[in-house]
C-alpha positions, 0 to 999 in steps of 0.5 A: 500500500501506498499513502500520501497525505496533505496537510492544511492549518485551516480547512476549506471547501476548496481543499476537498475539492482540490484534494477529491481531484487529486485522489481521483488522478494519483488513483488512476496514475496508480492503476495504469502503471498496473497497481490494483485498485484501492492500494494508493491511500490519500488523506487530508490533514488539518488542525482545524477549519474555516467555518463557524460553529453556528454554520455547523462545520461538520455538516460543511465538510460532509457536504463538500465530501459528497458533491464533490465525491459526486463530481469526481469519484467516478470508481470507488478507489478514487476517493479521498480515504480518509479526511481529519479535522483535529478539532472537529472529526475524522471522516473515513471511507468504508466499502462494501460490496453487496451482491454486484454493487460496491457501496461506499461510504465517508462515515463522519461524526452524527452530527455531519448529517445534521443541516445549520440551524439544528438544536443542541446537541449537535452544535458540538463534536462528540465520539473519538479524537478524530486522530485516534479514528484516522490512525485505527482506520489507516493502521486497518487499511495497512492489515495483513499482519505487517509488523503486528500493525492489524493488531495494533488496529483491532487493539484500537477498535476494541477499545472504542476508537471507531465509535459510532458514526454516520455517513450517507452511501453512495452505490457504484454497480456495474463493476468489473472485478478489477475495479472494486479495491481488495479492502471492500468487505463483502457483505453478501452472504450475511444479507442472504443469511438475514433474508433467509432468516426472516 
């Protein structure tokens, strides 16, 4: 695996359009020189951002992952993986495939999905230190027993860094098998095994 990682004092809108543009061409960079896909992992930095707090800054930045998500994220390895506010929260990509469609999803504090003007509490950040969150989520990444490092990760996991967080998918389909990143988790057959449930 491959990560680079840009680093900004104060987050703005235009960075994570500047920076989903960026993932989406090193991405294809990596894959015409026969890398597979997902490999290369591209993060974003910051101490802290540009909003205010009555603007609702963790739903700015959800919104602007999205759109330009939407604009720019034409496979599902071409996004930003992993985006985090020092103090505001981490917003970290998830993948998963279900039957032939890979679902991805930047999950990000509660409050990202909440619109301005919303009524305490969520004007305030809460779940993990989003450093811990993006450290878990690049340490999970790296996996395969290098070093001991997916010990380190699920060490992380079981002790609450993830936390409980929330984002919205968005659904890629029509994927040939060398488009879909090796870290998807394919949640198939525990969806038929519910359904047969029932």
């Amino acid at each position: 695996m491959i990560a680079a990682f840009e680093c900004k004092l104060t987050l703005t809108r235009a960075h994570i359009k500047k920076s989903s543009i960026c993932a989406a061409l090193l991405e294809e960079m990596m894959i015409r020189e026969g890398r597979p896909p997902g490999e290369f992992f591209y993060g974003v930095l910051a101490h802290s951002h540009s909003w205010n707090q009555r603007s609702t800054p963790a739903y700015r930045v959800h919104q602007a992952l999205s759109n330009y998500g939407e604009e720019f994220t034409k496979r599902p390895g071409q996004c930003i993986d992993a985006l985090c506010v020092a103090d505001l929260g981490a917003w970290l990509a998830n993948m998963t495939i279900m039957r032939s469609e890979v679902e991805l999803c930047h999950l990000g504090p509660l409050e990202s999905l909440v619109p301005k003007g919303a009524p305490e509490p969520w004007n305030s950040r809460s779940g993990p230190e989003p450093i811990t969150r993006t450290i878990a989520h690049l340490l999970g990444r790296i996996g395969d027993n290098q070093n001991g490092v997916d010990r380190v990760a699920k060490y992380l996991r079981k002790i609450g860094s993830i936390g409980t967080e929330a984002g919205v998918t968005r659904v890629f389909g029509d994927l040939a098998a060398d488009e879909i990143p090796s870290y998807a988790i394919d949640i198939t057959n525990l969806m038929d095994d519910a359904e047969t449930a029932d």
